[in-house]
C-alpha positions in Angstrom: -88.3 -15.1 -128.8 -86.1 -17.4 -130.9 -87.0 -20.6 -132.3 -84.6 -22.5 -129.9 -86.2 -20.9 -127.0 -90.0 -21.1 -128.3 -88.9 -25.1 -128.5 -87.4 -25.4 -125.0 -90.5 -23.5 -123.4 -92.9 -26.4 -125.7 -90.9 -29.0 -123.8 -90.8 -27.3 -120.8 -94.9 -27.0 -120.6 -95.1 -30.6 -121.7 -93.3 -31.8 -118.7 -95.4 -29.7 -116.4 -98.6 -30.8 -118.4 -97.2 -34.3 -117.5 -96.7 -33.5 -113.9 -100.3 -32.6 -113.7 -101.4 -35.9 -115.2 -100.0 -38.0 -113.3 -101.4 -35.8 -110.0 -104.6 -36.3 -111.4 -104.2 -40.2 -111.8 -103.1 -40.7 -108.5 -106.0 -38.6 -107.2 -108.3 -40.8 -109.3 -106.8 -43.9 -108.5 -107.0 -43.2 -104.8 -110.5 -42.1 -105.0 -111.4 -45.3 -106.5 -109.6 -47.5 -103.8 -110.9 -45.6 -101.0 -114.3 -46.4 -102.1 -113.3 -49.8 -102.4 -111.8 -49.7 -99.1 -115.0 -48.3 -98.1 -117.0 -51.2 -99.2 -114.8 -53.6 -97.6 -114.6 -52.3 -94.3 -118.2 -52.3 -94.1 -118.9 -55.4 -95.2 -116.4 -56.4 -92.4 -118.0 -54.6 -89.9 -121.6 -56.1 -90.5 -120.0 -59.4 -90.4 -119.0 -61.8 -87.3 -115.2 -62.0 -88.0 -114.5 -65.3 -89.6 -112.2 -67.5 -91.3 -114.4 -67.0 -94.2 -113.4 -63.5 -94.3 -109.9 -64.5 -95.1 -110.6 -63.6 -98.9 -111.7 -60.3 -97.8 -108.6 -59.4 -96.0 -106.5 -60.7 -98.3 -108.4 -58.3 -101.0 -107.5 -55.7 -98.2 -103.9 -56.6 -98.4 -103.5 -56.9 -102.3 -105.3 -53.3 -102.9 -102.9 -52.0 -100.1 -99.7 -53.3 -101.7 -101.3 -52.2 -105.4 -101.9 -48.6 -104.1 -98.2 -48.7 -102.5 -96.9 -49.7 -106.0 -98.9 -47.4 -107.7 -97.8 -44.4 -105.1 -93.7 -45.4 -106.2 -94.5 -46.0 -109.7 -96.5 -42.1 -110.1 -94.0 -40.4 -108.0 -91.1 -41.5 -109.9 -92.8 -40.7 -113.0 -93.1 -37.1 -111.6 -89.9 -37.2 -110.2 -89.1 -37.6 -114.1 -91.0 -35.0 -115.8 -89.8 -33.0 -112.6 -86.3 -33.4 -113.7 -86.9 -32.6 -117.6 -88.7 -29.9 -116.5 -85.9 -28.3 -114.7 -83.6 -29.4 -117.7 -85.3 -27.3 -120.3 -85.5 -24.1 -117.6 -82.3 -24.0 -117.0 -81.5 -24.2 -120.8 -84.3 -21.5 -121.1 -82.1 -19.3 -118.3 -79.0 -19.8 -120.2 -80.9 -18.0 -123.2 -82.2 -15.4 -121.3 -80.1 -14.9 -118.4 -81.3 -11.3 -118.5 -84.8 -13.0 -117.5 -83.3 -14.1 -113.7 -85.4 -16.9 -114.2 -83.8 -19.4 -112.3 -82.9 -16.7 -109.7 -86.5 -15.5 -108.9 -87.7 -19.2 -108.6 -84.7 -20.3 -106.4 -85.7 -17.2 -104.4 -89.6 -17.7 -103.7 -88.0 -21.6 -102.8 -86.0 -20.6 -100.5 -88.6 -18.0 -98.7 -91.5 -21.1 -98.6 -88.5 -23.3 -97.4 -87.4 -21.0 -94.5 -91.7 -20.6 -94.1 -92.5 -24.1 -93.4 -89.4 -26.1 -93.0 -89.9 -29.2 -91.2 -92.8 -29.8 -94.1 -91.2 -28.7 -97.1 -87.5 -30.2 -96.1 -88.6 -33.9 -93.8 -92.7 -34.7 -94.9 -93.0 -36.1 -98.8 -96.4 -35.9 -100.1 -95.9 -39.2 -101.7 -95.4 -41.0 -97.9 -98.8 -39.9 -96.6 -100.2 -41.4 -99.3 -97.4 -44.7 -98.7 -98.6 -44.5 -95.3 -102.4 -44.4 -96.0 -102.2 -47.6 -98.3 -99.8 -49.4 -96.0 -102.8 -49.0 -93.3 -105.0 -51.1 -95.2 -102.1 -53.9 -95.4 -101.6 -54.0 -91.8 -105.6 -53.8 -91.7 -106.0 -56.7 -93.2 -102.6 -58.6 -92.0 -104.4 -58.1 -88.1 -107.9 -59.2 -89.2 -106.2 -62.3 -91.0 -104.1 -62.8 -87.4 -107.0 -62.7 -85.0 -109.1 -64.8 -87.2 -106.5 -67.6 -87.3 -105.4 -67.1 -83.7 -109.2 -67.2 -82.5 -109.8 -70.6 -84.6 
């Protein structure tokens, strides 16, 4: 292989290297708040609900809107490397165009797209995970409400 194409495929695994760290933090990260989460909603649950609890759901709320943030933040970091990623291929492919490289992966996409289309094309992994953390913000937005309403 030539040097150019030996640096492309360097920058090419980096971005997928990046990709895959980022997975991993947002794996980690949610790991962490669900066992927070965890916490919280027993310690709710072995209480009488209370105004004094108001500092619990509010803790509810900020770790919901954190884990949102954090959800945006790592997928457009992805979205990034994602992007540089398919940069450097497609210089790779102009290189090699003997190699069909480009080709071969638009056709396996276009086979898993056909396969499961409503999922690949209309459900993002990144708004389950929006979803789950927006849960724990209307979580603690209800507690907070029947508290107040009840006092």
């Amino acid at each position: 292989m030539s040097d150019d194409t030996d640096i492309l495929l360097s920058f090419y695994n980096q971005a997928r290297s990046e990709m895959r760290h980022i997975e991993e933090q947002r794996a980690t990260t949610t790991n962490m708040l669900l066992v927070i989460m965890s916490a919280i909603v027993g310690f709710i649950t072995q209480q009488n609900l209370s105004v004094n609890l108001i500092p619990v759901f509010l803790l509810m709320i900020a770790l919901g809107i954190y884990g949102d943030l954090l959800i945006m933040k790592l997928y457009e970091r992805h979205q990034l490397a994602q992007n540089r990623s398919e940069s450097w291929a497609k210089q790779i492919n102009k290189l090699h165009p003997k190699s069909n490289l480009l080709k071969i992966r638009d056709d396996a996409d276009e086979k898993h797209s056909a396969k499961f289309a409503w999922l690949h094309k209309k459900l993002h992994v990144h708004s389950l995970w929006i979803i789950l953390y927006t849960t724990f913000i209307i979580g603690g937005i209800t507690m907070t409400a029947i508290v107040l309403l009840q006092g």
